[in-house]
Structures are given as C-alpha cells and as structure tokens.
PyMOL Python script that loads the backbone (N, CA, C, O; Angstrom):
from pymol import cmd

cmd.read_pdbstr("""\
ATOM      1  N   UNK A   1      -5.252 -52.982 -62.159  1.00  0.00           N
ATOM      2  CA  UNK A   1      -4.284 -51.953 -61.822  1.00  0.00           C
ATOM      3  C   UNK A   1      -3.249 -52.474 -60.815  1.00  0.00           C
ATOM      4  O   UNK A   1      -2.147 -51.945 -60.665  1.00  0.00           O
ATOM      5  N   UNK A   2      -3.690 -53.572 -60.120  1.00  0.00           N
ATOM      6  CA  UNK A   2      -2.979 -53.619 -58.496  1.00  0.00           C
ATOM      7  C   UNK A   2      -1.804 -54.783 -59.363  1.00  0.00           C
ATOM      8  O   UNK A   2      -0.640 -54.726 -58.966  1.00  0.00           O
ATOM      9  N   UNK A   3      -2.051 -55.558 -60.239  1.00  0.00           N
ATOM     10  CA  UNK A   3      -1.407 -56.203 -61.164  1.00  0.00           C
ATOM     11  C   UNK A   3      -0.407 -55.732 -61.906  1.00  0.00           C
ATOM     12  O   UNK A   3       0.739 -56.089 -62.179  1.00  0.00           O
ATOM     13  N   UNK A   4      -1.205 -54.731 -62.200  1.00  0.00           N
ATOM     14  CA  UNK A   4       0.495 -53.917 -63.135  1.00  0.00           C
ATOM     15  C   UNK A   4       1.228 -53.177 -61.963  1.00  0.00           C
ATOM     16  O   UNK A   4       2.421 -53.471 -61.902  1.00  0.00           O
ATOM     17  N   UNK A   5       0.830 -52.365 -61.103  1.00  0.00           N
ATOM     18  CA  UNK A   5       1.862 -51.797 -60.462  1.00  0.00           C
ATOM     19  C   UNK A   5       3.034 -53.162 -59.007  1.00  0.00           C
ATOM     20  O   UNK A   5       4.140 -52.992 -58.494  1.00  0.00           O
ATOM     21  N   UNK A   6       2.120 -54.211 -58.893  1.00  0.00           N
ATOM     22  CA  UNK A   6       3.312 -55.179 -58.752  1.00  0.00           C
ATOM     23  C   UNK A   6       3.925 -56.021 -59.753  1.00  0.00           C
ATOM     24  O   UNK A   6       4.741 -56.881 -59.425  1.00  0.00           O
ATOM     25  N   UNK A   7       3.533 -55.801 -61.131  1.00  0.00           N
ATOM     26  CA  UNK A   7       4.516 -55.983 -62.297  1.00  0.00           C
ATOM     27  C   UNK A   7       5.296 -55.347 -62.281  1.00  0.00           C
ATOM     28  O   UNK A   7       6.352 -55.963 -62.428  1.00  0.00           O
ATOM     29  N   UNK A   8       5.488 -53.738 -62.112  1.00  0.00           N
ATOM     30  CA  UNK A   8       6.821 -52.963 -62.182  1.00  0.00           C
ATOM     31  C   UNK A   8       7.122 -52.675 -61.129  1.00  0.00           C
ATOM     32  O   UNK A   8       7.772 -51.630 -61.153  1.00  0.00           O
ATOM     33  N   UNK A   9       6.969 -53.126 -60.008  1.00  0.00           N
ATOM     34  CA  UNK A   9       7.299 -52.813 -58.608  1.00  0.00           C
ATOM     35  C   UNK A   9       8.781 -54.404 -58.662  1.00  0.00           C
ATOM     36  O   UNK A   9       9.866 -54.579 -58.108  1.00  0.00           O
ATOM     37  N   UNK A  10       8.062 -55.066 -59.495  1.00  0.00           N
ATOM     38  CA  UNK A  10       8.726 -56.608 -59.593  1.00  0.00           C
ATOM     39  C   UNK A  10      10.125 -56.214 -60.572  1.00  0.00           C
ATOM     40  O   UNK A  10      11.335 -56.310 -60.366  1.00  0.00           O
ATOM     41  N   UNK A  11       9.381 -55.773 -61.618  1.00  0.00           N
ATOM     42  CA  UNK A  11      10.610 -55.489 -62.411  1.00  0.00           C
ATOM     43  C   UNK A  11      11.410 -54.234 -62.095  1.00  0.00           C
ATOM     44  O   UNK A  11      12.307 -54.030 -62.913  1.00  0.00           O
ATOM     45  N   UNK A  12      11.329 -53.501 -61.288  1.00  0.00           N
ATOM     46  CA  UNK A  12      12.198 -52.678 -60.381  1.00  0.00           C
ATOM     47  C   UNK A  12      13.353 -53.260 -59.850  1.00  0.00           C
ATOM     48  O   UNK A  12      14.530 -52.988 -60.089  1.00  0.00           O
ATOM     49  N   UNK A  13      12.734 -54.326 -58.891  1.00  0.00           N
ATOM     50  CA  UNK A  13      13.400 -54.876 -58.391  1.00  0.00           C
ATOM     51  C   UNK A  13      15.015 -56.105 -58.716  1.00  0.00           C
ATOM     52  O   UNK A  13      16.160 -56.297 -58.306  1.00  0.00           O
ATOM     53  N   UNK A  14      13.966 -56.646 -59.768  1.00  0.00           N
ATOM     54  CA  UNK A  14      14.860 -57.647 -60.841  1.00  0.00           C
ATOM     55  C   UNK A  14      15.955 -56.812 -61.658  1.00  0.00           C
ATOM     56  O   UNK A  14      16.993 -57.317 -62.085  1.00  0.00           O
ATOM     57  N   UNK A  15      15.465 -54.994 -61.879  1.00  0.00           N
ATOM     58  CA  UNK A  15      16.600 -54.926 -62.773  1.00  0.00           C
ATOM     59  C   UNK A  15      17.570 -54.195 -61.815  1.00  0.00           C
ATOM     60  O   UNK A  15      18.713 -54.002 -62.227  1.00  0.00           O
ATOM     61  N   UNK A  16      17.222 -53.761 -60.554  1.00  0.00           N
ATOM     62  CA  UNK A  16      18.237 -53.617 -59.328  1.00  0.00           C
ATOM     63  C   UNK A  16      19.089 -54.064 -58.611  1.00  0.00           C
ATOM     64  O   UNK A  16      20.050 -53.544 -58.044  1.00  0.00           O
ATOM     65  N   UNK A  17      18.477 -55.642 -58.676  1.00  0.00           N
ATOM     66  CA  UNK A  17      19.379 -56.719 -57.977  1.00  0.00           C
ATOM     67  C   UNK A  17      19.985 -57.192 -58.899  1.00  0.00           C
ATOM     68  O   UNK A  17      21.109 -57.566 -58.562  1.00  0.00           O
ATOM     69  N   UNK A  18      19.651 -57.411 -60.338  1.00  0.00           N
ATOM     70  CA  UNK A  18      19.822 -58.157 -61.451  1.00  0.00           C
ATOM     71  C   UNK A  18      19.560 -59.557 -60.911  1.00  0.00           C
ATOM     72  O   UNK A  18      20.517 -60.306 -61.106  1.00  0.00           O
ATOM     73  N   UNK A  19      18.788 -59.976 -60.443  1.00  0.00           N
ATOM     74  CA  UNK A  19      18.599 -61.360 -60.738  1.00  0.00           C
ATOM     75  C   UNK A  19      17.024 -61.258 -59.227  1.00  0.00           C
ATOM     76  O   UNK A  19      16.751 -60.358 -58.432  1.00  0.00           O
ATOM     77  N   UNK A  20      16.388 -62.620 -59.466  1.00  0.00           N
ATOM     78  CA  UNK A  20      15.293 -63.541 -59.416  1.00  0.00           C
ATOM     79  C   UNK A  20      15.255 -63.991 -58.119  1.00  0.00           C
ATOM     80  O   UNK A  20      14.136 -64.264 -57.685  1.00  0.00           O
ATOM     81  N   UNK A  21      16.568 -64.192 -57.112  1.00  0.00           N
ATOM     82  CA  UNK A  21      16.033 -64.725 -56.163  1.00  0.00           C
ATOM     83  C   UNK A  21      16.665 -63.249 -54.944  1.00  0.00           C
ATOM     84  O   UNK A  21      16.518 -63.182 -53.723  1.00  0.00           O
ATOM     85  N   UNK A  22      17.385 -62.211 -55.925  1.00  0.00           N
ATOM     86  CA  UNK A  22      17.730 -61.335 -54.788  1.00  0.00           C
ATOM     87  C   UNK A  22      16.503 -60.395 -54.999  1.00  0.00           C
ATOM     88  O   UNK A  22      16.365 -59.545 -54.119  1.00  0.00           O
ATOM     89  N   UNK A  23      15.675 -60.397 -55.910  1.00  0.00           N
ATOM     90  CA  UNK A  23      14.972 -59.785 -55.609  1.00  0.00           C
ATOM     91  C   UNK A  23      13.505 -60.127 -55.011  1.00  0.00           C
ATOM     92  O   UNK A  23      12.829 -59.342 -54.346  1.00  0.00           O
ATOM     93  N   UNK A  24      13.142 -61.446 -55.375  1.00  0.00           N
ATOM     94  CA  UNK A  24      12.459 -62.244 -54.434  1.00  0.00           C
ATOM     95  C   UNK A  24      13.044 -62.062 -52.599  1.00  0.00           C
ATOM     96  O   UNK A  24      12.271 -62.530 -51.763  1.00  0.00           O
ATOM     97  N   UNK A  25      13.777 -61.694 -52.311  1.00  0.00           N
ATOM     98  CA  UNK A  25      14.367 -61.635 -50.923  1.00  0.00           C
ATOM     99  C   UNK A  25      14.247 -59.726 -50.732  1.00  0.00           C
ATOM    100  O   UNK A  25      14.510 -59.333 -49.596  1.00  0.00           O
ATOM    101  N   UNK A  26      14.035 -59.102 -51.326  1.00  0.00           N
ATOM    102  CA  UNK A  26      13.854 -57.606 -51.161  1.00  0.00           C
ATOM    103  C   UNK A  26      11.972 -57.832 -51.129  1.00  0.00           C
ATOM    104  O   UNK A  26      11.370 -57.847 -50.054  1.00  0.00           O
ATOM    105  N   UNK A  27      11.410 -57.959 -52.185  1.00  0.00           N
ATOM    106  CA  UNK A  27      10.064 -58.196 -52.252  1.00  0.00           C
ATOM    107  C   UNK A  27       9.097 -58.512 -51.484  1.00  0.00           C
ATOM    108  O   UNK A  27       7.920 -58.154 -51.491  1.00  0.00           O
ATOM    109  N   UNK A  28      10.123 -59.762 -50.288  1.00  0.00           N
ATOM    110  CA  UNK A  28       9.297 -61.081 -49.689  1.00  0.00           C
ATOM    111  C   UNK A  28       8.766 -62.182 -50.211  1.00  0.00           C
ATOM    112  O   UNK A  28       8.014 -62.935 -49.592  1.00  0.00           O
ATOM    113  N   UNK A  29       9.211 -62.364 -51.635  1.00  0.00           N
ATOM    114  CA  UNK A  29       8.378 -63.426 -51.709  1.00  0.00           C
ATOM    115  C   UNK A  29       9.668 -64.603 -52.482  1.00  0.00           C
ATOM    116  O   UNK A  29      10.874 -64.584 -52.234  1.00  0.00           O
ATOM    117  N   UNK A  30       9.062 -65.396 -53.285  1.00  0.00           N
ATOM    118  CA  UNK A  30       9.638 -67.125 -54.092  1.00  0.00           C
ATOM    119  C   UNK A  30      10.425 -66.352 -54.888  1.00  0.00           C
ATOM    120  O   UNK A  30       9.863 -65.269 -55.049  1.00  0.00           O
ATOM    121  N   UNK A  31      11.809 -66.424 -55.648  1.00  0.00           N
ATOM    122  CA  UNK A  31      12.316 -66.158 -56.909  1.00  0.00           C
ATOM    123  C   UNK A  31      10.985 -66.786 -57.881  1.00  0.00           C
ATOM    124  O   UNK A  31      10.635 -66.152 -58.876  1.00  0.00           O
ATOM    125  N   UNK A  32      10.384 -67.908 -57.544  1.00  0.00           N
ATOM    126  CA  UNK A  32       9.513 -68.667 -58.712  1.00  0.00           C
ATOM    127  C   UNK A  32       8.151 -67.294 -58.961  1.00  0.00           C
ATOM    128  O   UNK A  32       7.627 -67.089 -60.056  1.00  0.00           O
ATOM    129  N   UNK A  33       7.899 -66.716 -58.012  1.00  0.00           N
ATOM    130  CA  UNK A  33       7.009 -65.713 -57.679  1.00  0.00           C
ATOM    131  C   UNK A  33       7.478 -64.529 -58.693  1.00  0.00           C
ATOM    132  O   UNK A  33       6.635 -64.166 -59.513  1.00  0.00           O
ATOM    133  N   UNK A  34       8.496 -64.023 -58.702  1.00  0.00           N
ATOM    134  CA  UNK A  34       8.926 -62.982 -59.338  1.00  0.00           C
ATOM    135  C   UNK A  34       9.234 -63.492 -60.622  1.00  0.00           C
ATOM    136  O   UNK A  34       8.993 -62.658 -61.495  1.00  0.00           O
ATOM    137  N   UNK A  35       9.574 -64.305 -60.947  1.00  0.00           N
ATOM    138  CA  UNK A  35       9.974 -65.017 -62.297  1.00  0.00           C
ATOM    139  C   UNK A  35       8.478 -64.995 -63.363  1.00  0.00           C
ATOM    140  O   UNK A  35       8.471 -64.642 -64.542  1.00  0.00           O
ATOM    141  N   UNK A  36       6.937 -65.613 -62.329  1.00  0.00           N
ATOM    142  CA  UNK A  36       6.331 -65.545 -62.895  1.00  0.00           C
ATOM    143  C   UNK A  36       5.270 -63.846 -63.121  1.00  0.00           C
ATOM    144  O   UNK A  36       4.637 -63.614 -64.151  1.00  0.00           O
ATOM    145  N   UNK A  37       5.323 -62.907 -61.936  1.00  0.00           N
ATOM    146  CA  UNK A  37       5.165 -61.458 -62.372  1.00  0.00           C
ATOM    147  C   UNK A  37       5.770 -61.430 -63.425  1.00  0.00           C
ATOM    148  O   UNK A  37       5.056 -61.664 -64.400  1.00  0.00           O
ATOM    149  N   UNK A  38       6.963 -61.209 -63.660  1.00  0.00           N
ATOM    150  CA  UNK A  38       7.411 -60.550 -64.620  1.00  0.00           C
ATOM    151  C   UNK A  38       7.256 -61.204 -65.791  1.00  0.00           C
ATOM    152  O   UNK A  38       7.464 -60.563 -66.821  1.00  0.00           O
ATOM    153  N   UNK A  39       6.825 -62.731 -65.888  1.00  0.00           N
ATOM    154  CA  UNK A  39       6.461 -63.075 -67.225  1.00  0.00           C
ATOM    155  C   UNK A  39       4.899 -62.270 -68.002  1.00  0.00           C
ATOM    156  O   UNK A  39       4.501 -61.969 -69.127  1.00  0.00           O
ATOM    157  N   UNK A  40       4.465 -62.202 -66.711  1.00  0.00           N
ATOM    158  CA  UNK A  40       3.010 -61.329 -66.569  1.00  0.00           C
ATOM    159  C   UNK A  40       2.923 -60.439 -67.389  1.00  0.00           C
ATOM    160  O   UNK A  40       2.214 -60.202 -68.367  1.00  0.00           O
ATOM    161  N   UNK A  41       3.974 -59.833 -66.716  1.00  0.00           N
ATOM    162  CA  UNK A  41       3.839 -58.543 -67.364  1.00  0.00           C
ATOM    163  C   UNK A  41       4.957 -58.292 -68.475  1.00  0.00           C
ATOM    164  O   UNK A  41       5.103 -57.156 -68.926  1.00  0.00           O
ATOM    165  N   UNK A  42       5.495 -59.019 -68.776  1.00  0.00           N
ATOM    166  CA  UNK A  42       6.198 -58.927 -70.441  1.00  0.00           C
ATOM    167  C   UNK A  42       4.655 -59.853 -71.107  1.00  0.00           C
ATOM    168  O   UNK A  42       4.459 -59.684 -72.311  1.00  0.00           O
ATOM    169  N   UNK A  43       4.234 -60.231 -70.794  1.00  0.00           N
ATOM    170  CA  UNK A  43       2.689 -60.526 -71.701  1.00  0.00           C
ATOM    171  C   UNK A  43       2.316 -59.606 -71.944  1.00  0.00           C
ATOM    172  O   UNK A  43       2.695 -59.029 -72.964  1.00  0.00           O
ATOM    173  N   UNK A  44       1.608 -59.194 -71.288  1.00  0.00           N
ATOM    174  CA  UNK A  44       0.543 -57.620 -71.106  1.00  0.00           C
ATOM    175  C   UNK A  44       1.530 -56.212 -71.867  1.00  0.00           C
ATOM    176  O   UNK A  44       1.137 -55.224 -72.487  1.00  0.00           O
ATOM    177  N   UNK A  45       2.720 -56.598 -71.543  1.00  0.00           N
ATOM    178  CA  UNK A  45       3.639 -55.463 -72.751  1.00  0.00           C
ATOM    179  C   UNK A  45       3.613 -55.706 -73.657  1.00  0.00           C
ATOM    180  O   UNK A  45       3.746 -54.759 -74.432  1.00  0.00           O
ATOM    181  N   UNK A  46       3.426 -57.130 -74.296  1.00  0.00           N
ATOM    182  CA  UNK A  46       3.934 -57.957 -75.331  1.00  0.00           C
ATOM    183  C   UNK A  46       5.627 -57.904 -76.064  1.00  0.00           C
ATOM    184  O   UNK A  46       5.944 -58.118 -77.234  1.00  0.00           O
ATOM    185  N   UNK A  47       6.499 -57.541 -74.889  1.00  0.00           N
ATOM    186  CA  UNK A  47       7.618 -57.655 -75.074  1.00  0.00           C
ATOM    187  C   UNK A  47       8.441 -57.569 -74.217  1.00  0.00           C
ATOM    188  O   UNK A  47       8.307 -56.777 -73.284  1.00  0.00           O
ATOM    189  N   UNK A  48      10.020 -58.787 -74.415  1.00  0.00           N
ATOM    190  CA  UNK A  48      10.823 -59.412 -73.475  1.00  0.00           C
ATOM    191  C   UNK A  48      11.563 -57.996 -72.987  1.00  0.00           C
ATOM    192  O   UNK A  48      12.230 -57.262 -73.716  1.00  0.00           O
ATOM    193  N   UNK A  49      11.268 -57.794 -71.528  1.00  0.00           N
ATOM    194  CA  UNK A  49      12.177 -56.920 -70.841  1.00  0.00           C
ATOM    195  C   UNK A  49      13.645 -57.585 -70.310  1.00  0.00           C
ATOM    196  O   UNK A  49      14.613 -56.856 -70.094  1.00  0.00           O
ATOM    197  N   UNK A  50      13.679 -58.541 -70.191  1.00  0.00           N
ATOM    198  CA  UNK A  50      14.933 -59.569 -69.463  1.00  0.00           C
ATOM    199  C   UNK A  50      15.128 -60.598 -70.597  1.00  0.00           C
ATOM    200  O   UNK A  50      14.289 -60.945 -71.428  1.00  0.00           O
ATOM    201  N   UNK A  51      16.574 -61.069 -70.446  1.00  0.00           N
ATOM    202  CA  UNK A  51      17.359 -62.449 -70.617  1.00  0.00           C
ATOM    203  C   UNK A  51      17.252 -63.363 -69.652  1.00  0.00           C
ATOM    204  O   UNK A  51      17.632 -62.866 -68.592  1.00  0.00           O
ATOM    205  N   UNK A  52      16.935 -64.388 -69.539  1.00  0.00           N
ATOM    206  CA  UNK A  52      17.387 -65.258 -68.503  1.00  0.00           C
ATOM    207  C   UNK A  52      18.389 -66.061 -68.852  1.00  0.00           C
ATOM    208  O   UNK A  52      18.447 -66.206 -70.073  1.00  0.00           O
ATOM    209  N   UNK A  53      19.136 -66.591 -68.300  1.00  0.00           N
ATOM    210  CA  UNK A  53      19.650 -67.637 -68.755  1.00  0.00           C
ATOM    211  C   UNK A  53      19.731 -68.449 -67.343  1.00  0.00           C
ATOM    212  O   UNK A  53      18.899 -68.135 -66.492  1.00  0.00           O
ATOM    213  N   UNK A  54      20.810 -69.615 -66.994  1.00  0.00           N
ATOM    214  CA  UNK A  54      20.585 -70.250 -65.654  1.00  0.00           C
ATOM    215  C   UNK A  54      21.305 -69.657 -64.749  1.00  0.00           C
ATOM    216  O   UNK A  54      21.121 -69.902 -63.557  1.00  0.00           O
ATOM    217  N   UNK A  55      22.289 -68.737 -65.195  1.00  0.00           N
ATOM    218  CA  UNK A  55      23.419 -68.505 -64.007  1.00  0.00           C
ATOM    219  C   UNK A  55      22.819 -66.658 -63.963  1.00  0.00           C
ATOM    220  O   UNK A  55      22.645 -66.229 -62.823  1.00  0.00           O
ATOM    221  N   UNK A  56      22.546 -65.711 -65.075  1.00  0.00           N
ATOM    222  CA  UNK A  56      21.961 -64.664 -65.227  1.00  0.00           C
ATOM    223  C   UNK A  56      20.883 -63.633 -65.898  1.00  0.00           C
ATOM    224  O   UNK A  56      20.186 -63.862 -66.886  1.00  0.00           O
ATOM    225  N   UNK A  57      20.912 -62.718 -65.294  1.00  0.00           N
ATOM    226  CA  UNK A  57      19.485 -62.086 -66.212  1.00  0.00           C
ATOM    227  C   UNK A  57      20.307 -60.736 -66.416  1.00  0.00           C
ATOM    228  O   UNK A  57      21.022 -60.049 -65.686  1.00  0.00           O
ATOM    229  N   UNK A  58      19.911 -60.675 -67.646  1.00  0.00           N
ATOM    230  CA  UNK A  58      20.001 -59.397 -68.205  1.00  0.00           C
ATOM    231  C   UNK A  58      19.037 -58.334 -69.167  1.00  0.00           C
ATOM    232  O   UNK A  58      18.496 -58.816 -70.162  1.00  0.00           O
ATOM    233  N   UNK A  59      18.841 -56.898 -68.845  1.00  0.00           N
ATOM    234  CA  UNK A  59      17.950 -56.229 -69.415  1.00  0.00           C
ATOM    235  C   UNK A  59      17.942 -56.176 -70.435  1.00  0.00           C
ATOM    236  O   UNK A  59      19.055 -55.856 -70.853  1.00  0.00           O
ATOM    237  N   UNK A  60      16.692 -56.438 -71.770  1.00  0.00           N
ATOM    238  CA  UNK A  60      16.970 -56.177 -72.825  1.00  0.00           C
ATOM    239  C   UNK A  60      17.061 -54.654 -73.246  1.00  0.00           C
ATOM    240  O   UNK A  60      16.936 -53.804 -72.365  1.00  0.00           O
ATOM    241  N   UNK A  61      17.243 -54.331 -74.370  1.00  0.00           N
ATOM    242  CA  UNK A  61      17.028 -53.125 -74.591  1.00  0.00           C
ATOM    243  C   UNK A  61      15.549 -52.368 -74.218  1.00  0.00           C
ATOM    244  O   UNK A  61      15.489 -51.308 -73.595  1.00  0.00           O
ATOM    245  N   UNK A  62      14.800 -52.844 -74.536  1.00  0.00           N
ATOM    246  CA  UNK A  62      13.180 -52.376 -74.317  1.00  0.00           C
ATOM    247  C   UNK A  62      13.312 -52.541 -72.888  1.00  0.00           C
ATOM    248  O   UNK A  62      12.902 -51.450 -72.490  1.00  0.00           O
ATOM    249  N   UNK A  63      13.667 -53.302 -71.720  1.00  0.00           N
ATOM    250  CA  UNK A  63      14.046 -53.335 -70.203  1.00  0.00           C
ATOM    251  C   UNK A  63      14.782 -52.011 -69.591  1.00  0.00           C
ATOM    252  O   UNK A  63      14.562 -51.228 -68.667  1.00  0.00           O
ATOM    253  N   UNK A  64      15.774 -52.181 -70.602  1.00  0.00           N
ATOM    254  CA  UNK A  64      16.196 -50.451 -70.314  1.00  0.00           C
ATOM    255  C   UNK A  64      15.988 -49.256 -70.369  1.00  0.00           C
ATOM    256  O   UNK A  64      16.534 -48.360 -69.726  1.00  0.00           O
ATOM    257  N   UNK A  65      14.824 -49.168 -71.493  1.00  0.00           N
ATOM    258  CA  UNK A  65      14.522 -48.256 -71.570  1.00  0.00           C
ATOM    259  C   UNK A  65      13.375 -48.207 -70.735  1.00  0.00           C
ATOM    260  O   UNK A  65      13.293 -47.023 -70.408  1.00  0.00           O
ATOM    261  N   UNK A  66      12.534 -48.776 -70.258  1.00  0.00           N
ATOM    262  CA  UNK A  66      11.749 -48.850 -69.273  1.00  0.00           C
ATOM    263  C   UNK A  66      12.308 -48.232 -68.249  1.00  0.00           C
ATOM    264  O   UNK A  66      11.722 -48.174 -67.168  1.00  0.00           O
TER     265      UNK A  66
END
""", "prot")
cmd.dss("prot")
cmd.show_as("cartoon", "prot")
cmd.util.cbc("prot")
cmd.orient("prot")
C-alpha cells in the first residue's frame, strides 16, 4: 500500500512540475528516484502514464486521465 500511494504521490508531482528533477526537488529526493517510482508504478498499472524524452515529459492520455 505504502508503495502505491508514493507511486501517485510521485506521479502528482511529475505531472505538476512536468518534469523529473522539479519534482524530485518538491518530493526531496534524486530525479533518478522519481524516474524510477513512476516506472513502478506504470508496471503495476501496466500502462505508460508519461513521455519522456531528454529535454521533456509529457502526460499520456491514460496520465491524464488519471
């Protein structure tokens, strides 16, 4: 449980700041930290909430509707 609710506590954050290391800096913790929650938990959904690319992230549709 304590897993999923800092999965979407994570992805709160990521789709607020839109990106990985501003929300690693709201959180407290690594952008590498939040990068890997949220891979977490697009596992455990079994589907991509974000784009990454190198310069941005963007919500997918299923992200948004979340």
């Amino acid at each position: 449980m304590a897993d999923e609710l800092d999965g979407m506590t994570t992805f709160v954050a990521v789709a607020e700041t839109q990106g990985f290391r501003a929300a690693g800096e709201r959180l407290g913790v690594s952008h590498s930290a939040v990068s890997q929650t949220l891979r977490r938990l697009e596992e455990r959904l079994g589907v991509a909430l974000v784009r990454r690319t190198t310069r941005s992230v963007h919500l997918t549709e299923a992200g948004k509707r979340l």
